[in-house]
C-alpha positions in Angstrom: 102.8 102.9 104.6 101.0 105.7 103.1 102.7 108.2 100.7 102.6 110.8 102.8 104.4 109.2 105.5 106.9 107.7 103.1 107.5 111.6 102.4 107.8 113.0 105.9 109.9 110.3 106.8 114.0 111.6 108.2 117.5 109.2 108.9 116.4 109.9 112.2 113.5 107.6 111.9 115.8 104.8 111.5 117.4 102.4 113.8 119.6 100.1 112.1 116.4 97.7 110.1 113.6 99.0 111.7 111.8 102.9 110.9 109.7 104.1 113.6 107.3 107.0 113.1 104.2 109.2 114.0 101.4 108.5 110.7 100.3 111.9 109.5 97.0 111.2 109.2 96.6 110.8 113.2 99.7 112.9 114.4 96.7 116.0 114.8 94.2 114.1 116.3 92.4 113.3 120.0 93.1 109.4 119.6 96.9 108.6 121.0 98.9 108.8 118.2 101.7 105.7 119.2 104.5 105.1 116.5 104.3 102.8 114.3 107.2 100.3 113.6 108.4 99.1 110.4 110.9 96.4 109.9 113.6 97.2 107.1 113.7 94.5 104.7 117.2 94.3 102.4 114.7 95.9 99.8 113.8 99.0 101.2 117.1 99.0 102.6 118.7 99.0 99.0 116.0 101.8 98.0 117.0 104.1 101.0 120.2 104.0 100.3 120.1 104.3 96.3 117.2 107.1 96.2 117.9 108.7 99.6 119.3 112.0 101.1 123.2 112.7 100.5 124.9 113.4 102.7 122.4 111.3 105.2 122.4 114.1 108.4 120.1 112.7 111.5 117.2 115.4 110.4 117.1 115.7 106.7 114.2 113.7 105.1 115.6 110.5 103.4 113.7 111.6 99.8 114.1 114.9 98.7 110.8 115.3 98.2 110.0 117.8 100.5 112.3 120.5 102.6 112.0 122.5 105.8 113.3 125.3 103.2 109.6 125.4 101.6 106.8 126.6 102.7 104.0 124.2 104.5 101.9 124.4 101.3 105.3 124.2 98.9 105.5 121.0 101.2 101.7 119.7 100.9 102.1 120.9 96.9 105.1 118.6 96.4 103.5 115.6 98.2 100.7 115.6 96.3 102.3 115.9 93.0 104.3 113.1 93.9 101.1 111.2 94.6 99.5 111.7 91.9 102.9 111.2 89.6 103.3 107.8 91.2 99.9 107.3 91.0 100.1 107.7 86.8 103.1 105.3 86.6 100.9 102.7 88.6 97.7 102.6 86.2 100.7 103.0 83.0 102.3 100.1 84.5 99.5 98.4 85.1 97.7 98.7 81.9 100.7 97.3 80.1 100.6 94.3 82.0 96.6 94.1 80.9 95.0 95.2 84.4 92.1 97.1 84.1 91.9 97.7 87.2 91.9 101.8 89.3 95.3 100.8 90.7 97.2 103.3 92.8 98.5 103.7 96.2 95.2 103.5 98.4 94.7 100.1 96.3 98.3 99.0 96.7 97.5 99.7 100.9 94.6 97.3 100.6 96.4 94.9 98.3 98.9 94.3 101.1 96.4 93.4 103.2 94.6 91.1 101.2 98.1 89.7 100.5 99.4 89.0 103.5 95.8 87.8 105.3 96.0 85.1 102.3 99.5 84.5 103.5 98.9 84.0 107.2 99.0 86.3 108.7 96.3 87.6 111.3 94.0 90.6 111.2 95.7 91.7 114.3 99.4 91.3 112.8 97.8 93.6 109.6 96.0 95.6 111.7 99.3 96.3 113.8 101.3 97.3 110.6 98.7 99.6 109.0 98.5 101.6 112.3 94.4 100.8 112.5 92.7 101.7 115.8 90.2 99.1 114.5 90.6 95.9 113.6 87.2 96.3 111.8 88.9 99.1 109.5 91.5 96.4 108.7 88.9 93.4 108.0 87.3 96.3 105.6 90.6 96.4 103.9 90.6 92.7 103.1 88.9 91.4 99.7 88.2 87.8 101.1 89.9 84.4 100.4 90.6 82.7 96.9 87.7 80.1 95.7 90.6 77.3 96.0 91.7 78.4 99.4 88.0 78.0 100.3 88.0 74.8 98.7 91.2 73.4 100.5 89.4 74.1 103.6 86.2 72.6 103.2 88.5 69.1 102.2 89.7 69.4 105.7 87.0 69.3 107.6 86.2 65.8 107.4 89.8 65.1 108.5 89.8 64.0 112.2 
């Protein structure tokens, strides 16, 4: 999910492990905006429930992040701050583990990706959970396949 979305997100998106919701980036737009469905590990479960909304009420937003009390640019100011705060913590974190690397939460989106193609999973599967109208977006997404993964494969194919 994108941060924005993580921000926008209310109790009412939730049914019991799963989150369904509209992505903000195509909510406006001509192409059919159809929900996308998350499945509720006990993870983010744990994370709702420690870092969430008290009292939970069926349309307050589960971080308070954002508020219908604001304004709409109060609300656009506050999500991007909390971008870009999450954002520093990423490349802090990240250079004190010794990666060099631009990391933030665009990278972590196409990290997943990579991740879980490597895993198994398909391009459709990925391109399913990212909400992508394309599955060429998705494929753009994806860094490619480890030398030994390549490797392993290439053994096989003599194998009949």
């Amino acid at each position: 999910m994108n941060i924005t979305d993580i921000v926008k997100l209310q109790y009412k998106d939730i049914n019991k492990d799963t989150l369904t919701f509209i992505r903000s980036k195509t909510e406006k737009t001509n192409r059919s905006s159809r929900p996308v469905l998350v499945i509720l590990n006990d993870f983010c479960l744990d994370v709702i429930e420690k870092y969430g909304t008290k009292p939970k009420h069926h349309d307050s937003y589960i971080f308070p992040i954002i508020s219908d009390s604001y304004t709409k640019e109060e609300n656009r100011r506050k999500t991007k701050n909390f971008i870009r705060a999450i954002n520093q913590n990423f490349l802090k974190y990240a250079k004190n583990l010794g990666i060099d690397e631009d990391i933030s939460t665009y990278w972590a989106r196409h990290s997943f990706a990579t991740n879980a193609i490597r895993s198994g999973a398909s391009f459709e599967l990925i391109s399913e959970m990212l909400s992508h109208t394309s599955l060429m977006t998705t494929k753009n997404y994806f860094a490619g396949f480890e030398t030994d993964e390549k490797r392993k494969i290439a053994g096989k194919l003599m194998e009949f």
